[in-house]
C-alpha positions in Angstrom: 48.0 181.4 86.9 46.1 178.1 86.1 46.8 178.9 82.3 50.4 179.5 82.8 50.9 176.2 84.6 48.7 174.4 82.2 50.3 175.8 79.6 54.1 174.8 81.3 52.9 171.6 81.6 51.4 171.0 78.1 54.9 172.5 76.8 57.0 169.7 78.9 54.9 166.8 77.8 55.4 167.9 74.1 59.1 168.4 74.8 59.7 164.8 76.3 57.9 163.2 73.6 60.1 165.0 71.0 63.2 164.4 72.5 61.6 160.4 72.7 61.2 160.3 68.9 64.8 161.1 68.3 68.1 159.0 68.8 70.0 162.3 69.4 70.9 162.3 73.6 73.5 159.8 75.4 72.8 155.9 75.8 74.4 153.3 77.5 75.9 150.5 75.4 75.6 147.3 76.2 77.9 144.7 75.9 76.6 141.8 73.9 78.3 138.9 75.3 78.3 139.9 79.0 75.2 142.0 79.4 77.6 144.7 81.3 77.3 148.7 80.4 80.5 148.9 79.1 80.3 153.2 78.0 77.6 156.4 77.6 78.1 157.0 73.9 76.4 160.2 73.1 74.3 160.6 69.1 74.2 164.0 68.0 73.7 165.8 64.5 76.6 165.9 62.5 77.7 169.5 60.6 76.5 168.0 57.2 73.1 167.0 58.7 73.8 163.3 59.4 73.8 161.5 62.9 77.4 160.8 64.4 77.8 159.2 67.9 80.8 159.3 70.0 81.8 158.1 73.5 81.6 160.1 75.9 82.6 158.2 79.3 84.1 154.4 79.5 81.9 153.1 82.6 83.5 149.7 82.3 87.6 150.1 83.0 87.4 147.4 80.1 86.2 150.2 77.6 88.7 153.0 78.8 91.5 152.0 76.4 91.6 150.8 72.7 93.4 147.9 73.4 92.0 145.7 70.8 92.2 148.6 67.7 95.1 148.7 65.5 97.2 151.3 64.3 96.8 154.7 65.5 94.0 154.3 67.7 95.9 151.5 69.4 96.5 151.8 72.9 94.1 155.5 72.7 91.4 156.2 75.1 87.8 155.4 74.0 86.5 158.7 75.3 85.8 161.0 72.5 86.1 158.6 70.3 83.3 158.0 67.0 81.9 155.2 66.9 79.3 156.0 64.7 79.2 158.7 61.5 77.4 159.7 58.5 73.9 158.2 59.1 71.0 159.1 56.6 67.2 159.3 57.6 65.3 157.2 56.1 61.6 157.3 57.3 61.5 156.4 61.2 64.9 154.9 61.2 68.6 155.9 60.2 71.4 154.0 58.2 74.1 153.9 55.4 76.4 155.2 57.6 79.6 153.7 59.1 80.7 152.4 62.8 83.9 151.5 64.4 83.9 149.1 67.7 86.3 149.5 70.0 86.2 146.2 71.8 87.0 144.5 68.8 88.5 146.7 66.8 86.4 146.0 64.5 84.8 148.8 62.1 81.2 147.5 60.0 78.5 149.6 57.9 75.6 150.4 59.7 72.9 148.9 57.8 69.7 150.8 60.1 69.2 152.9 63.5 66.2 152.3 64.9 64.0 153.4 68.1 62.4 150.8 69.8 60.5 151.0 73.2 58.6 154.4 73.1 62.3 155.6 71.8 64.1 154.4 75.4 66.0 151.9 73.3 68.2 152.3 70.6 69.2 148.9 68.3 71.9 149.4 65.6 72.1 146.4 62.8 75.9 146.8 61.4 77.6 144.3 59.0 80.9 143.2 57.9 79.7 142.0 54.6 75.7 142.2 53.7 75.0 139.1 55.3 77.2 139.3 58.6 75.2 141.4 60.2 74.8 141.9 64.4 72.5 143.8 66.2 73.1 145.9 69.2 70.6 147.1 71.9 71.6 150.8 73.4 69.3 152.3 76.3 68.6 156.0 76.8 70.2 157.6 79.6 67.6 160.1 81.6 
């Protein structure tokens, strides 16, 4: 009996630090102006082996419509939308890949995906043109 529960809990400290090493699970974005969670945007594995991220639930009322995107996602809701699609692994971080910003309408390359804080932080560098670049801190939802 001792084994088995040793063994269980052996087997769930190497799952949680797995799933810690991996962007792939929903986050909380942050808005960077305010400091308000504005949705739960969810990073999975894409069919063609890249990382996509989508939103999955507008927390702020703010985020529930595209309000500032233009043509056909004008006026859409945010949930289920990408915002985040074809991103490459390169060593410990991810990038190359493109992003869209519903708050701004704004879509940017994703210059690098990163892990930071024992992987319960998430901070995406995208750019408009190579050197007007932003970062943005996400945080793991548990």
């Amino acid at each position: 009996m001792r084994k088995s529960l040793f063994a269980l809990a052996l087997l769930s400290v190497t799952f949680t630090a797995t799933a810690q090493s991996s962007p792939v699970g929903r986050w909380k974005t942050i808005d960077d102006e305010t400091g308000k969670t504005m949705t739960i945007t969810e990073v999975y594995s894409a069919k063609n082996g890249t990382l996509a991220a989508k939103i999955v639930e507008a927390i702020d009322p703010k985020a529930a419509t595209c309000t500032e995107c233009s043509g056909a996602k004008k006026g859409k809701p945010t949930t289920g939308m990408l915002v985040l699609w074809d991103l490459k692994q390169a060593g410990n971080s991810w990038g190359n890949g493109q992003g869209f910003k519903p708050s701004t309408g704004d879509s940017f390359k994703v210059k690098s995906m990163k892990l930071v804080d024992n992987g319960q932080k998430l901070e995406i560098t995208g750019c408009k043109m190579s050197f007007l670049c932003r970062t943005a801190t996400w945080q793991r939802v548990n």
